[in-house]
N, C-alpha and C positions, 0 to 999 in steps of 0.2 A: 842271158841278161844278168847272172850274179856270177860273171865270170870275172878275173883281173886283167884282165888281155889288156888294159889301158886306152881302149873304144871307149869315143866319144857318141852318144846317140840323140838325135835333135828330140827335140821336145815340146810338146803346146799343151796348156792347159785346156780342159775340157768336162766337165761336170756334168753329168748326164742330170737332165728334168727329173727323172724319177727319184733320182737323190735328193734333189731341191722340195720336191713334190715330200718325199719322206718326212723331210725336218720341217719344213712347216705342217706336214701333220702332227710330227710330236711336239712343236712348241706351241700348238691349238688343242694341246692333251696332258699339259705340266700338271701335276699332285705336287699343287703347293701348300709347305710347309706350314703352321700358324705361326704369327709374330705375338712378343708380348705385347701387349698396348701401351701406349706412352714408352716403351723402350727400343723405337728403332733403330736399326746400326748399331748399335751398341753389342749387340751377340755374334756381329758380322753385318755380311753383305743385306741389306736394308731390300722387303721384298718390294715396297715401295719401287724400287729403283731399280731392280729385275724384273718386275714384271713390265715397267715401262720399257724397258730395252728388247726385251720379248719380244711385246705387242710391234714395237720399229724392224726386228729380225723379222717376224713374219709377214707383215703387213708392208715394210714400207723399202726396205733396203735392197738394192742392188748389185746380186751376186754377180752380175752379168759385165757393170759396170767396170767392178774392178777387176773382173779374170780379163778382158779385154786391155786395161791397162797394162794389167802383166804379160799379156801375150804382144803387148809390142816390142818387147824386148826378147833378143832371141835367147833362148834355153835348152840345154841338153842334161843328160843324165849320164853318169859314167860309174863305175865298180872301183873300189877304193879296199883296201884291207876287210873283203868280203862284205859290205854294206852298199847301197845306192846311196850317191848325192847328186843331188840335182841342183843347177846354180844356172842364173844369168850369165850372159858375157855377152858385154854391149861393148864394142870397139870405138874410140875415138879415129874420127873423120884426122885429127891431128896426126901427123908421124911420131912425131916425139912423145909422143903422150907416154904419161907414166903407167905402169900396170899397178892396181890398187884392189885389193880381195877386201870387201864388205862385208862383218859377222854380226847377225843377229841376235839374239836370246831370247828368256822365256821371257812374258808368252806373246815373244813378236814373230815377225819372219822375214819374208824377203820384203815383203811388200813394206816393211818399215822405210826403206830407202827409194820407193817412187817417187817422191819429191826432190830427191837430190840427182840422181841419175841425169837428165837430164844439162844443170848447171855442173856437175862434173865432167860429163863424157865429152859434151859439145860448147866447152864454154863461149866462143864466136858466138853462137845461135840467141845467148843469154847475157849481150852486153857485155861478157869475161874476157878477160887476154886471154885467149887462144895459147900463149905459151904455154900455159897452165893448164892440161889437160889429162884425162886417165880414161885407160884402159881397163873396164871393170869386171870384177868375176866376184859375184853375189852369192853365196852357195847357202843352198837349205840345208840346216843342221842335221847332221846324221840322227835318226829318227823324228825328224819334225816334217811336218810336211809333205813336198812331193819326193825328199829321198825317204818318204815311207817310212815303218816302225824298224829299226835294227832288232836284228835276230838273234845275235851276243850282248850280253852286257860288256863295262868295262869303256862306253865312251866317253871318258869325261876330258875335261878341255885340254891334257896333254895330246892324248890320242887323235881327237878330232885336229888338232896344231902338225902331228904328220901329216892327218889327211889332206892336210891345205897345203901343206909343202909339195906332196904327192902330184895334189889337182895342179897348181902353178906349174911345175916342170912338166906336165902333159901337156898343157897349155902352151911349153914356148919358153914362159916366162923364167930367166935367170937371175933377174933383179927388179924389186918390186917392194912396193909399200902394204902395208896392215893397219887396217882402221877398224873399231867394232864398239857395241855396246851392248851392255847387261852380258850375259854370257862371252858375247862378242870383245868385251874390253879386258877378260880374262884369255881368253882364248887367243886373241893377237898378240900381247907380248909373251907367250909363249911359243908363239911362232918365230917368233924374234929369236927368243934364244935354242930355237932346235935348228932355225938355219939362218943365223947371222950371217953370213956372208952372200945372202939372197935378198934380204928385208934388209932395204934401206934405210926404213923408220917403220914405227908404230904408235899409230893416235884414236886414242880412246877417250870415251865419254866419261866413264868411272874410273877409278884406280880403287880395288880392295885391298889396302894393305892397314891390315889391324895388326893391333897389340899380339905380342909371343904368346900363341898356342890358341888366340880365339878365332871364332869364327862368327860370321854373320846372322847362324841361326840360334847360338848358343848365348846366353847373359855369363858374363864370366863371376865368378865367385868373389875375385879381389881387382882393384885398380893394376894397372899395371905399375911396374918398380920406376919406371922411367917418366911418370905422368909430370916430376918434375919440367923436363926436358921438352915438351911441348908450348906451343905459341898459343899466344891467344885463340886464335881461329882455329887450331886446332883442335884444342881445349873444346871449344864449340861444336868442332866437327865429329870427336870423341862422345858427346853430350848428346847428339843426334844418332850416333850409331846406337847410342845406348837404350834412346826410348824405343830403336827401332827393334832391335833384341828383343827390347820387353813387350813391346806392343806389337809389332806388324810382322815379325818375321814367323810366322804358325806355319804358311805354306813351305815356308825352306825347311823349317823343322819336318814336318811330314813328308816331304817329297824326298829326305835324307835316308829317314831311316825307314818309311812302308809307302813307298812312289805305287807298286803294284796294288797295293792293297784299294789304293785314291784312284790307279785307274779305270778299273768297275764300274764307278758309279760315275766316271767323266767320260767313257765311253760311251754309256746307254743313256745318257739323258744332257740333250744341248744348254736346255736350262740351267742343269748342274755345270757343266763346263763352263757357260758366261757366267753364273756365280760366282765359281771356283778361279777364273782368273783375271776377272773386272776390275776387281777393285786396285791391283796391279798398273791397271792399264786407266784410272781414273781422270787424268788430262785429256787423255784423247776425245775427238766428237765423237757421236754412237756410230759412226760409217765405219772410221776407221776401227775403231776398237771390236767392232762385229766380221770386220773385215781378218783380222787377225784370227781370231773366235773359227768363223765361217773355215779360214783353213784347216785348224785343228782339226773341226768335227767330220768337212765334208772328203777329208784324204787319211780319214780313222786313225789318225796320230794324239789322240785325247789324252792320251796314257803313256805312249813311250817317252816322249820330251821330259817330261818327270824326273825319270832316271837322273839325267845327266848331274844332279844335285848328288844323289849318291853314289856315283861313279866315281866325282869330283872325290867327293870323302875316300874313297879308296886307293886316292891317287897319291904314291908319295911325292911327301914337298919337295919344293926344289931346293939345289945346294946351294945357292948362288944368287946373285941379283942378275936381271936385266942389263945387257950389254949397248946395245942398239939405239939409236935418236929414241926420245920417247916423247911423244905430246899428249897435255891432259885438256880438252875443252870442260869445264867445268858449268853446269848450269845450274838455275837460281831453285828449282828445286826438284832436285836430288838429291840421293847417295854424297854426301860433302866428302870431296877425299883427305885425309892427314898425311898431311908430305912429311911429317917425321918419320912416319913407317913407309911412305911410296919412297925416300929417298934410300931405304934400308934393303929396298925389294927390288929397284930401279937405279944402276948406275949414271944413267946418261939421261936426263930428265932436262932436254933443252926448252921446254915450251909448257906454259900452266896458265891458262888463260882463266878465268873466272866473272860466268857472265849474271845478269839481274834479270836474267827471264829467263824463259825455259825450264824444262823437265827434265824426265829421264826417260822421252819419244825425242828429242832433239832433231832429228830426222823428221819427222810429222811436225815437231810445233815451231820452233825458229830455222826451218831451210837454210834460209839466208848466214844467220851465223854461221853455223856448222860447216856448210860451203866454205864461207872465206876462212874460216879455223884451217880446216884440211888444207887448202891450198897456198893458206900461206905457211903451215908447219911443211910442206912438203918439196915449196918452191926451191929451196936449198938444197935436195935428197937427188935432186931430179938429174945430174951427170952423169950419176952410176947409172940410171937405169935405161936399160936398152934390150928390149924382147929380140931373142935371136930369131 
């Protein structure tokens, strides 16, 4: 099973009752914390609003509901640079259909894109032009999920960007698009540029491209030299990076530099885990957001998904920008990107939509946009591509 031989092996999910039976006996056994009075939320995740989510995980949510969902779509697991991935691949009834790899992040997974599958794969079925259709391979992140904990460090989004070159050429696929978000919108244009002459385009949700030498988890010490040089909206969008630094980014901090130390206590306690990455995931209704949750805990990935923040950090930067079509679907609240740094990071930046609703689930909360986003950033890409 953790051989490279390039075997494909079919796949269904399946959750044993006594698992199910375990976790809602431990989340009918939480040791909850005390809150200050009159200070809730304010120290974090508000127990108010964990303990409500609790009570719906064990009481009221349907594990059953969404493994069935996911098992409509067919799945296998294959051996990659000594780690399992396991990914979707739902074929369009279309011939022409484009092939398109769908990347996740924390703390999503495949199931972030049951909503779209769907109006991608079978546009006919959904009122769509039929021209416009994809070939899809959904793949769970090396240590997330059902490709289980990786046994080496060192995956951060260059690595796992082979892996997906690797999967796609076992697959068939010589020409093919890359869509992804959160992890996923780093991770695809780097697949762009390790095999440009495969990835037709790449279209993401976020674009991370900040000021020289910062990052997401760090407040930088000075303004950058170039602040002149930015636009209004970016100016804006600089201004949101920046409460996010100071305010929200704790878990990138931590998951950077002691991921093992946080996986302990998100392993052994479900509670801790919805605590630990809720507030993330605060759009979402409590299905889907448990529904996320529910994977981590019930395929013992609580802990390794973490890593990939620090892998990241170890990863040298790149030389270069981005070659390849690039599209940015932009929604009304997220990560706001700064195109004076995506254009520095990004040569070919055809498509930046920017829309007035939505998250950063854009898959779960506007479908519909995101849909015609991809398919009209890709409508043009689609001559080159042809699965041998």
């Amino acid at each position: 099973m953790r051989s490279n031989d390039g075997g494909l092996r079919t796949f269904r999910i399946r959750v044993a009752d006594d698992k199910l039976d375990d976790l809602r006996a431990r989340l009918a056994d939480v040791l909850w914390p005390p809150e200050p009075v009159g200070d809730a939320g304010t120290y974090g995740a508000s127990r108010l609003r964990i303990e409500e989510l609790v009570d719906h995980w064990r009481r009221r949510y349907d594990w059953h509901r969404w493994q069935a969902r996911l098992n409509q779509h067919p799945q296998f697991t294959t051996t990659i640079d000594g780690t399992t991935v396991h990914f979707l691949h739902v074929l369009s009834p279309e011939p022409d259909a484009l092939p398109l790899i769908l990347t996740h992040g924390w703390p999503g997974s495949v199931a972030e894109f049951l909503d779209i599958i769907g109006p991608l794969s079978d546009p006919r079925q959904h009122g769509l032009d039929p021209a416009i259709a994809f070939h899809l391979v959904i793949p769970s992140l090396p240590g997330f999920g059902w490709s289980g904990p990786t046994t080496d460090g060192g995956w951060g989004p260059r690595r796992i960007a082979r892996a997906w070159a690797v999967l796609m050429r076992r697959l068939g696929y010589r020409s093919y698009g890359a869509a992804g978000n959160d992890w996923g919108a780093i991770i695809s244009p780097e697949l762009g540029r390790i095999a440009p002459d495969e990835v037709v385009g790449v279209h993401v949700t976020q674009l991370y491209s900040l000021p020289d030498g910062e990052s997401m988890a760090y407040p930088p010490t000075a303004e950058p030299s170039d602040l002149h040089k930015l636009a209004p909206r970016d100016r804006e969008a600089l201004d949101a990076l920046r409460s996010l630094q100071h305010n929200g980014a704790a878990y990138s901090h931590i998951h950077t530099q002691r991921p093992q130390t946080l996986a302990y206590a998100l392993s052994d306690s479900p509670a801790g885990l919805l605590a630990w990455n809720s507030p993330t995931m605060g759009d979402l209704d409590r299905d889907q957001l448990l529904t996320h949750v529910s994977i981590y805990w019930l395929t013992g990935t609580a802990g390794s998904p973490l890593r990939i923040y620090a892998d990241e950090s170890r990863e040298e930067p790149p030389t270069g920008p981005t070659t390849v079509p690039l599209g940015l679907a932009q929604f009304a609240r997220d990560i706001q990107a700064i195109r004076h740094y995506a254009e520095r990071d990004h040569s070919n930046i055809v498509s930046w939509n920017v829309y007035d609703r939505g998250g950063h689930y854009a898959a779960h909360q506007e479908p519909d946009l995101l849909v015609t986003d991809l398919r009209t950033f890709f409508a043009p890409l689609r001559p080159r591509a042809v699965p041998t």
